[in-house]
N, C-alpha and C positions, 0 to 999 in steps of 0.2 A: 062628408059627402054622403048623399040618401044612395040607399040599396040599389036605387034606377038608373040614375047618373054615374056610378062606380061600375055597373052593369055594361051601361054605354063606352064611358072609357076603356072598360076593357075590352070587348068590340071592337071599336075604333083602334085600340094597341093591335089585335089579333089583324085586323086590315091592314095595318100600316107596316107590320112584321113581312108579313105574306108578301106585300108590295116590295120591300126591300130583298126580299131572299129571289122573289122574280126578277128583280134589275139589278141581282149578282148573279145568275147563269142557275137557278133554284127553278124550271120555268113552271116544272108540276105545284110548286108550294102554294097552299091553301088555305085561308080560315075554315077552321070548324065550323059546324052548324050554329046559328046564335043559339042563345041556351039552351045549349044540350046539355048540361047540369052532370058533367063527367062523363056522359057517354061515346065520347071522340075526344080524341087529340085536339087543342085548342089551335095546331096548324097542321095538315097531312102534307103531303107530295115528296115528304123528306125523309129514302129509304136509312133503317136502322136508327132513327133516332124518333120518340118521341116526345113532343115539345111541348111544353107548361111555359106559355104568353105572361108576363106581367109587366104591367105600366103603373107602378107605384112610386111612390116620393119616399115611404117608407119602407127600406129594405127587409124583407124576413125571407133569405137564400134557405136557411134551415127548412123552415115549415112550406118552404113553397119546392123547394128539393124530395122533401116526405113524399105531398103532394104528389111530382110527377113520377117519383119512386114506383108506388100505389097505383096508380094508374097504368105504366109502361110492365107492369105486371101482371094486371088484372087482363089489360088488351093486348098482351105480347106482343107487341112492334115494333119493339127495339129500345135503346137504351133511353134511360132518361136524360132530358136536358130541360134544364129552363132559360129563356132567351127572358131580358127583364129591358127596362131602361126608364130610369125618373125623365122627368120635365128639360127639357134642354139639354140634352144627355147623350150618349150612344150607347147604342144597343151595347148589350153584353151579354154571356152565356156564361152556366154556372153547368159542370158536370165531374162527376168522379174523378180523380186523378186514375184510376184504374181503368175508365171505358175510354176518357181520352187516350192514355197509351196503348191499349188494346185497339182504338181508332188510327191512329198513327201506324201502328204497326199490321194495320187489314187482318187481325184474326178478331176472335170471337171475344175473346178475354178469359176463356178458360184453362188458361195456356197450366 
């Protein structure tokens, strides 16, 4: 897939994410600005989490987790998550076993 149409697909995932998280009771949730090349959240409206969009066939959770690592650092907004999901698929979410429990249990995670 060329640089432009991978660009688009991802677009298109970050629309399609937002759209879902609004028709589950998400109603702030938001695509990023189209390329903004790291400088926002690829979805906003969702307090303490920030989220790294992928719509690949091929999975890389490690280096796309770095990613929102890196980023939910840099922008202090809250935890990392990345929401993902291939071709025919359901969404999925990949996050720390530590900020999920720390989520679950409404504290910060510095316990």
């Amino acid at each position: 897939m060329s640089g432009r149409s991978a660009q688009a697909k991802g677009r298109r995932g970050e629309i399609e994410l937002a759209q879902f998280l609004q028709a589950h009771g998400y109603a702030d949730a938001r695509p990023g600005a189209a390329l903004n090349y790291g400088t926002q959240p690829d979805i906003t409206g969702i307090p303490g989490l920030h989220i790294e969009c992928k719509r690949h066939e091929k999975l890389e959770l490690t280096k796309w987790y770095q990613q929102a690592q890196a980023d939910a650092e840099r922008m202090q907004d809250g935890r990392p998550a990345v929401i993902f999901r291939r071709n025919r698929q359901q969404w999925m979410i990949a996050l720390s076993l530590e900020d999920f429990i720390a989520m679950q249990r409404g504290t910060n995670g510095k316990e």
